[in-house]
C-alpha positions as CSV (number, residue, x, y, z in Angstrom):
1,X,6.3,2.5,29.6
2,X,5.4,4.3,26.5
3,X,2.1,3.4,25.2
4,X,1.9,4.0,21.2
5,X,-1.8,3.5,19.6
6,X,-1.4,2.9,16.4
7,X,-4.1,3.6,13.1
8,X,-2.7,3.1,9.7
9,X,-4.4,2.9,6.2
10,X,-8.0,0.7,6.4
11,X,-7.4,-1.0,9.5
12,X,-5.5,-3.9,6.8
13,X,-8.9,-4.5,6.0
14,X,-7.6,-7.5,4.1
15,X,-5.1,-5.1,2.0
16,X,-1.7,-6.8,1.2
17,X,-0.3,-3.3,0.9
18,X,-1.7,-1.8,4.1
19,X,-0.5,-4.7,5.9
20,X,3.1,-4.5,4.6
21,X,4.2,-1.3,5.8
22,X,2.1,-1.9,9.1
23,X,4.1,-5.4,9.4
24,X,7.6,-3.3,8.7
25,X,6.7,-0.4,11.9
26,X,5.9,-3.2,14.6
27,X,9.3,-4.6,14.8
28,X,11.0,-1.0,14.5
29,X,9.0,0.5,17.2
30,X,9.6,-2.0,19.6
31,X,13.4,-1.5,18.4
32,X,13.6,2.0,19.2
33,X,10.7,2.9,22.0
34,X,12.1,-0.3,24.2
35,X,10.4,-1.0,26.6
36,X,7.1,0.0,24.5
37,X,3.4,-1.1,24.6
38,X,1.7,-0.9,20.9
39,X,-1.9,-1.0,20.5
40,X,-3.6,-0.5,16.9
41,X,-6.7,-0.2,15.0
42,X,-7.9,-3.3,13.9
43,X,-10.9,-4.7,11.5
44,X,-9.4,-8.5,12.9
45,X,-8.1,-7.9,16.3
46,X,-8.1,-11.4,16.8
47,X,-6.2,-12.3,13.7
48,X,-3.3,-9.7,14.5
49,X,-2.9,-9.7,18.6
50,X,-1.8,-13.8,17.4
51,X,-0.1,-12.4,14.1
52,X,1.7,-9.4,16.4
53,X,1.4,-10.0,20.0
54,X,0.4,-6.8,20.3
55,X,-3.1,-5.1,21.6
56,X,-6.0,-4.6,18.7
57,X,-9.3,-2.6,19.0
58,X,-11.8,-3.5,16.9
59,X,-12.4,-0.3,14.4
60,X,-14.3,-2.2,11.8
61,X,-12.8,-0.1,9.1
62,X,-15.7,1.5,7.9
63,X,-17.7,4.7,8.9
64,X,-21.2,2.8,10.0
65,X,-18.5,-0.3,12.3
66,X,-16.7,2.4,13.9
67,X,-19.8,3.9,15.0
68,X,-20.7,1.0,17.2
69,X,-17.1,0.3,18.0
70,X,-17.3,4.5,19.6
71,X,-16.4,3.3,22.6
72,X,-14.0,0.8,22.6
73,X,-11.9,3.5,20.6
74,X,-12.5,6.4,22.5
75,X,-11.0,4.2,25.4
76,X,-7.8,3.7,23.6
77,X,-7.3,6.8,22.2
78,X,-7.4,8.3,26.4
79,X,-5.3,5.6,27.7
80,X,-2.6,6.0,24.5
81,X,0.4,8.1,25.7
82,X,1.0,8.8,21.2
83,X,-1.2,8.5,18.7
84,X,0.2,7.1,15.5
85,X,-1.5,8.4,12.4
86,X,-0.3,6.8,9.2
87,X,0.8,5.4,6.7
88,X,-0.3,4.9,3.4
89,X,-2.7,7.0,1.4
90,X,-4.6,7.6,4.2
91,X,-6.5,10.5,3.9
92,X,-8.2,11.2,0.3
93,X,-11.7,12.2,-0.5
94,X,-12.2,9.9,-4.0
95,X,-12.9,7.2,-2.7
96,X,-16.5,8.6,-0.1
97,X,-17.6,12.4,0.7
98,X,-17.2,11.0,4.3
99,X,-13.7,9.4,4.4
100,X,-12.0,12.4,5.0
101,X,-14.3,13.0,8.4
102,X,-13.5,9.0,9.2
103,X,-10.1,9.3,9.0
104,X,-9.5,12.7,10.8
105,X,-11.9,12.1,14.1
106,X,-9.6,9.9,15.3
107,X,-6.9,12.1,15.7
108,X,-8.6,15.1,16.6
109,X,-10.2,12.8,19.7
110,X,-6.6,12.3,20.5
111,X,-6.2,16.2,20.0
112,X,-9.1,16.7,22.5
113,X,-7.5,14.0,25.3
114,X,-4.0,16.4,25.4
115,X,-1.8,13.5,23.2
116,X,0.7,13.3,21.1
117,X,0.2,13.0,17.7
118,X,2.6,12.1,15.1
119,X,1.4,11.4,10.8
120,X,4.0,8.6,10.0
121,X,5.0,8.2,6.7
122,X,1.8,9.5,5.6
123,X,0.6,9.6,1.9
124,X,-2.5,12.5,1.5
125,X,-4.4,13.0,-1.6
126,X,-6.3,13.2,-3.5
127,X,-8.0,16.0,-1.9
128,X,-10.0,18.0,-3.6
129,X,-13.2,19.3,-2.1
130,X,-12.9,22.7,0.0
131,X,-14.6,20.9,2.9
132,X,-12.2,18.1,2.8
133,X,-9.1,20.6,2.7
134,X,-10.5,22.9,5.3
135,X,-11.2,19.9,7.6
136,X,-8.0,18.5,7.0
137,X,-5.6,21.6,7.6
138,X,-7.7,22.3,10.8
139,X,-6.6,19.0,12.2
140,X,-3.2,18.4,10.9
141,X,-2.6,21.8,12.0
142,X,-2.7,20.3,15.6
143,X,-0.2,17.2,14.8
144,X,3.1,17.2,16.5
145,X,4.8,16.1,13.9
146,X,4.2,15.3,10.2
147,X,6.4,12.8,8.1
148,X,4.8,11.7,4.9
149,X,6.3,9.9,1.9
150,X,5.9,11.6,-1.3
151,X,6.3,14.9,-2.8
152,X,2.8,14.8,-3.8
153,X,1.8,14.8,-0.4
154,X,4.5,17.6,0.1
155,X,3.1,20.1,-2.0
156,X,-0.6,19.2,-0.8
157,X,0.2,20.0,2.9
158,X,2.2,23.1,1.9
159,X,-0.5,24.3,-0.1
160,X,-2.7,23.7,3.1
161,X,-0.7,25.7,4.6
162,X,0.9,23.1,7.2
163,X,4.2,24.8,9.0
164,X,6.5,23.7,7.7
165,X,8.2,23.2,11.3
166,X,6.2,20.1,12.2
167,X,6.9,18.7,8.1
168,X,9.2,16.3,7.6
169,X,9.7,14.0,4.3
170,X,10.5,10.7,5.1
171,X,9.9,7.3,2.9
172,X,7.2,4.6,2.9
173,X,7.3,2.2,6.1
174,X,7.6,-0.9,3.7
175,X,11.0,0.1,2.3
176,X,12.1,-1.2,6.4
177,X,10.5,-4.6,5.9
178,X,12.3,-7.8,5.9
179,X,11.6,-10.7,4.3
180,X,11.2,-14.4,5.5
181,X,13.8,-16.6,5.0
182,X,15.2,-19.0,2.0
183,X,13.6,-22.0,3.2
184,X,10.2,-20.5,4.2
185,X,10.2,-19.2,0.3
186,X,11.1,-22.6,-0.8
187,X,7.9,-24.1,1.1
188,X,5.3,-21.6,-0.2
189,X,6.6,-22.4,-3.9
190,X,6.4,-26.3,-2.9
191,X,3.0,-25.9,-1.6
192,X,1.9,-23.8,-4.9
193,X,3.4,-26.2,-6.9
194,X,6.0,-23.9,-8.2
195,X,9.7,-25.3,-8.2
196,X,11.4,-22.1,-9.0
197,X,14.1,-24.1,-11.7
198,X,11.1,-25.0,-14.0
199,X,9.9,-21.7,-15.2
200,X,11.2,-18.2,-14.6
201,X,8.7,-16.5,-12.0
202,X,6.8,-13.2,-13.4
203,X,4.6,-10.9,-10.9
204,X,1.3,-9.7,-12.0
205,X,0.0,-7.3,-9.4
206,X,-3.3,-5.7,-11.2
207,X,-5.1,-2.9,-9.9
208,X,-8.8,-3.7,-9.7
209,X,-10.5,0.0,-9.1
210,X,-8.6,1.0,-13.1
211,X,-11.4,2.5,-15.0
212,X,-13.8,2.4,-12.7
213,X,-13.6,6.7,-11.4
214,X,-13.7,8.2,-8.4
215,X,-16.6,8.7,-6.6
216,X,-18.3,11.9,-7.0
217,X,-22.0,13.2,-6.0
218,X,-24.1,11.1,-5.1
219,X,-22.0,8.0,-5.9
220,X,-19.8,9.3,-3.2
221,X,-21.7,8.4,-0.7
222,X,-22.4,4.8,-1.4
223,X,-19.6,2.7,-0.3
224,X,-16.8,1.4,-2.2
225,X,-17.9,-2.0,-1.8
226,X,-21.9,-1.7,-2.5
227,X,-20.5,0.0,-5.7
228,X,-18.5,-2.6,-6.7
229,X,-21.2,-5.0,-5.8
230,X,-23.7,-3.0,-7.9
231,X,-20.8,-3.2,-10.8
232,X,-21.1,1.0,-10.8
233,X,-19.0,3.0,-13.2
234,X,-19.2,5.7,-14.9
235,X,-19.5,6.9,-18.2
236,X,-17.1,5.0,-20.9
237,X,-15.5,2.9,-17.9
238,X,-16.6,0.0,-18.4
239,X,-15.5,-0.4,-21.8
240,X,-12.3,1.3,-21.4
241,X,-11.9,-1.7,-18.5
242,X,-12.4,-4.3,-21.1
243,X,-10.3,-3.2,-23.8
244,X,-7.8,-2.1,-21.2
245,X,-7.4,-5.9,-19.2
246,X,-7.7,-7.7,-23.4
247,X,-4.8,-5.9,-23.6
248,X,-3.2,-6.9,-20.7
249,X,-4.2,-10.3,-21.5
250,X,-2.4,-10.4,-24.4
251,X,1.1,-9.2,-23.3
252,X,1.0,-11.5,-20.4
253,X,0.5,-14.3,-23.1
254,X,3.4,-13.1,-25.0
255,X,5.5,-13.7,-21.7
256,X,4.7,-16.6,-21.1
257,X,5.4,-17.3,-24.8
258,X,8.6,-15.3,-25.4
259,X,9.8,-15.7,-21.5
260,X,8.5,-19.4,-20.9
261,X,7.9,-17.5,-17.7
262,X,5.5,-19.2,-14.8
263,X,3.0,-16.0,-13.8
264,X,1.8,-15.3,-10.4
265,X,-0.6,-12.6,-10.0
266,X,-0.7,-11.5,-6.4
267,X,-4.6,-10.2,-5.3
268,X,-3.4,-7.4,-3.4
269,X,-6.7,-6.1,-2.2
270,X,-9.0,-8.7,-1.3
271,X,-11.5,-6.5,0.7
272,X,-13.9,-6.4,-2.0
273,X,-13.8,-3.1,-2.7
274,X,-10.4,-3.1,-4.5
275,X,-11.5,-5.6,-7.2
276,X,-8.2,-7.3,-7.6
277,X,-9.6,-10.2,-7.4
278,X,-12.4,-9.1,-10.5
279,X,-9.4,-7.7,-13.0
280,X,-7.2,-11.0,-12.2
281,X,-10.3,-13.1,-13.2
282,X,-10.8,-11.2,-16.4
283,X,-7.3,-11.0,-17.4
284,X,-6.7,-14.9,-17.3
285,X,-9.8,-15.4,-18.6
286,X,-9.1,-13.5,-22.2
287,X,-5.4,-15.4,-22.2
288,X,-5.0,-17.8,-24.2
289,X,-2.1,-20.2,-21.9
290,X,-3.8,-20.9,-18.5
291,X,-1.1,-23.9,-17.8
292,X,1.5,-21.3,-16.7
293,X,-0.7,-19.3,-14.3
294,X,-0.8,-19.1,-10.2
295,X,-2.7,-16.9,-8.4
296,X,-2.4,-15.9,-4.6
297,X,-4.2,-13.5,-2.8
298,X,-1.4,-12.0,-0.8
299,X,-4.2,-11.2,3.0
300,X,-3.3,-15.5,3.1
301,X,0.0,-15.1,3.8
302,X,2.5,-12.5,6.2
303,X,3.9,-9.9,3.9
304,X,7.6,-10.7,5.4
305,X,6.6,-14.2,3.5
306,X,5.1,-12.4,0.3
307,X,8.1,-10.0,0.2
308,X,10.7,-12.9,0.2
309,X,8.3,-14.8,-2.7
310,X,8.7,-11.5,-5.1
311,X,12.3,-11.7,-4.6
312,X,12.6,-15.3,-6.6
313,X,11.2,-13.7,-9.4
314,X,12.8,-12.5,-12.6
315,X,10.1,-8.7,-13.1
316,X,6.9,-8.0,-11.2
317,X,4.3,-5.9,-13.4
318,X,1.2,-4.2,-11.9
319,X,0.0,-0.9,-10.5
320,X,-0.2,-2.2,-6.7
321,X,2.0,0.6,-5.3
322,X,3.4,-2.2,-2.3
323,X,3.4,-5.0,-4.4
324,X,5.9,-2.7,-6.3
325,X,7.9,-1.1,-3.1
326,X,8.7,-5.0,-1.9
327,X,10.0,-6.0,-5.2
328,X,12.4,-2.8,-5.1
329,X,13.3,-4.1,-1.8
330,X,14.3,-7.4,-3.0
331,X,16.3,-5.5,-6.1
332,X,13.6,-7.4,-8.1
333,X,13.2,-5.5,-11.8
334,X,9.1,-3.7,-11.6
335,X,7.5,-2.5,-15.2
336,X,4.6,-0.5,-13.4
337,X,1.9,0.3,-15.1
338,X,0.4,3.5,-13.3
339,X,-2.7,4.8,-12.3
340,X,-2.6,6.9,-9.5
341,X,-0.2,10.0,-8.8
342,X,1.2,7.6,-5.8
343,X,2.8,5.3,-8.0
344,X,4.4,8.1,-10.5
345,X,5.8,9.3,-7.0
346,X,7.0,6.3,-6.1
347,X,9.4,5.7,-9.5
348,X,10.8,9.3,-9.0
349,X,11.9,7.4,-5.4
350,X,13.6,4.7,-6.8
351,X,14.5,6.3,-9.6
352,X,13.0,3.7,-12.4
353,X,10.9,6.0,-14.2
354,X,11.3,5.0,-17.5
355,X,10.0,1.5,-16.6
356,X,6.9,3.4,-15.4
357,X,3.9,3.6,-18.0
358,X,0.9,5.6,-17.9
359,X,-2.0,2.9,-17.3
360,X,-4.8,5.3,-19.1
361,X,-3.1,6.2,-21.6
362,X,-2.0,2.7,-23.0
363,X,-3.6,2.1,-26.2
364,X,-2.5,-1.1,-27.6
365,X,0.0,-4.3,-26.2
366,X,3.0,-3.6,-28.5
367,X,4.0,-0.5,-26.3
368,X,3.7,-3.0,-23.3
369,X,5.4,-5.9,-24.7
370,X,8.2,-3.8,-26.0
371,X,8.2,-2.3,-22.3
372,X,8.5,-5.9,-21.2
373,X,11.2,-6.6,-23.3
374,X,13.7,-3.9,-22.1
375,X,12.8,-5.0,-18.6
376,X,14.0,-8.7,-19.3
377,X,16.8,-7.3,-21.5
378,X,18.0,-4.6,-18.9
379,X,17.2,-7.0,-15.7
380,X,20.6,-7.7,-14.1
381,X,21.6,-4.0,-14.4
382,X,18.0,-3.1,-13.1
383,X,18.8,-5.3,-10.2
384,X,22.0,-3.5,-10.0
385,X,20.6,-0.1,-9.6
386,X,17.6,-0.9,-7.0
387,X,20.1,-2.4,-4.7
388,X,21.9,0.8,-4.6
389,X,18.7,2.8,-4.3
390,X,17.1,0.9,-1.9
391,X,20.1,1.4,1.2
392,X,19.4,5.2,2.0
393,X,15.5,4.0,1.6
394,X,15.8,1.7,4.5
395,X,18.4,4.1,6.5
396,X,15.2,7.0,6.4
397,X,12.9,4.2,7.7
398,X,14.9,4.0,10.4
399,X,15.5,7.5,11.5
400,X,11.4,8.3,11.2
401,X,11.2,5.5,13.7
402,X,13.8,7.3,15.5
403,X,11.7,10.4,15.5
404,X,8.7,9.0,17.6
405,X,11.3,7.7,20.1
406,X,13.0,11.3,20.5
407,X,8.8,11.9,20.2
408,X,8.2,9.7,23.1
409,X,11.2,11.2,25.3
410,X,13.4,8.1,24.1
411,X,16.9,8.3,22.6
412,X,17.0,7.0,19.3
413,X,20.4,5.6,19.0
414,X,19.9,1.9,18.1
């Protein structure tokens, strides 16, 4: 039996988004490697050996846990038969001079111990330091095989100089996810309170870490979360924040004015370190309607649940890159509102650009709101065109998880 060791994004360190495509790969691998045994990463391992009957090592997902954890992974990395690197952005170097290092030992332990190694739907960059890239080519360099999901992430590994022989572009994980069922839906909205006839449902997935900068010097090596603790930004970010979620405020009042809508916003990223939680806060608190206003932080609930919840709704707005992908998978209209190169990515994908706005360079509401109103105008014929878009999304996801089973010595015919 195949044993597949699995380390994707941070662990799900109580990221909706990491979760999502991670929930989407389970079901698929055990699809095509059958009969296989999966083993992940885990900063829960509890939580998900119940959640995926499945084997969990506790990483803590961060540099200083994993350090005491040494052991325990150095154990599952020898006893894995492939070592499953991926997906999501997971390799950048904004975010701590050290995550790089963190997120490439792994694999190159697997490396070391003679396995198989395989990036999976991968998402790289930024990248930007010469240490970082000369780290990173050195190790990918020793991957068997390399699917990522962007062009962005194309171009960065070509200019690393990755062969091009182990490359392959493939499509986020998430696009393969299905969602729960009618009636589960229908119990979420009773238990929020929500009976989908009264109001038409609106997403709000805010990006908490907008403004705040990436972490450079000697603010990159102070943790995400002791910086958003300390409330550390720099120069002009904090004040671009705050006229930046007023703004917000006030388009999300005129939906709920022009629309009558019922908003949800979704807390993606709950870890602390994402802020979600901080920039949903502030946004409701500078709106003027607070009657027609739920808000859920998606780590409470499966993303299969969460997935089938976006598809009731009317739009989703936001700059949560996987709040966005399920609501394309549910043909459910997105306005995004962009702050990473990811997300620009991810519009070419489904090919909604022109519903995609440029977060930092938003100036004042009446360029969102007339955004919002082409959306709700051009909704059913949005719908139209992500249900076309979204079939050869979800064929890809299936023939990447195809890949590791030809990988693993497995035909992938399913």
């Amino acid at each position: 039996m195949t044993r597949i060791l699995i380390e994707s994004g941070h662990e799900r360190n109580r990221n909706a988004g990491d979760e999502a495509y991670f929930a989407a790969m389970v079901p698929l691998f055990r699809k095509y490697l059958d009969p296989v045994e999966l083993v992940t990463f885990s900063d829960r391992p509890d939580r998900d050996r119940k959640r995926y009957d499945m084997e969990a090592v506790y990483s803590g997902g961060t540099i200083a846990k994993s350090f005491f954890s040494l052991g325990k992974i150095i154990n599952a990395i020898r006893k894995c038969d492939i070592y499953v690197w991926g997906a999501g952005q997971i390799l950048r170097d904004d975010t701590h001079i050290l995550a790089p290092a963190y997120r490439l030992f792994r694999p190159f332990l697997a490396f070391l111990f003679g396995k198989k190694i395989m990036a999976y739907g991968a998402g790289i960059g930024p990248l930007e330091s010469r240490k970082a890239k000369f780290l990173a080519k050195y190790v990918l360099n020793r991957f068997d095989l390399i699917t990522y999901r962007d062009e962005t992430t194309g171009r960065i590994l070509a200019d690393m100089g990755i062969p091009g022989s182990i490359l392959v572009k493939t499509v986020d994980p998430a696009f393969g996810l299905v969602a729960a069922d009618e009636t589960a839906v229908d119990h979420l909205l009773d238990k929020l309170g929500l009976p989908s006839t009264k109001h038409p449902l609106v997403g709000v997935a805010a990006y908490g870490p907008a403004f705040r900068g990436a972490f450079r010097g000697f603010r990159g090596l102070i943790p995400a979360q002791m910086q958003a603790a300390r409330d550390m930004w720099q120069e002009g970010g904090k004040a671009n924040y705050t006229k930046h979620v007023k703004l917000l405020a006030k388009a999300y009042d005129y939906m709920i004015r022009r629309y009558d809508a019922q908003l949800i916003f979704i807390v993606q990223d709950a870890s602390g370190q994402g802020l979600d939680d901080r920039i949903t806060r502030d946004i409701i608190k500078n709106m003027e309607n607070d009657l027609q206003i739920s808000v859920i932080s998606a780590d409470d609930y499966p993303p299969a649940l969460l997935k089938g919840l976006i598809g009731r709704m009317e739009m989703i707005s936001g700059g949560r890159m996987h709040s966005l992908i399920l609501a394309s998978g549910m043909a459910t209209p997105i306005l995004a509102i962009c702050y990473e190169q990811k997300i620009k990515a991810f519009g070419a994908i489904v090919n909604q650009q022109e519903y995609f706005m440029d977060g930092y360079q938003l100036k004042d509401e009446k360029a969102l709101i007339d955004q919002i109103d082409r959306v709700w105008k051009h909704r059913g014929q949005i719908r139209h065109q992500l249900e076309k878009q979204i079939l050869p999304l979800r064929s890809e996801v299936n023939r990447n998880a195809g890949r590791l089973a030809n990988m693993a010595g497995i035909s992938s015919e399913k």
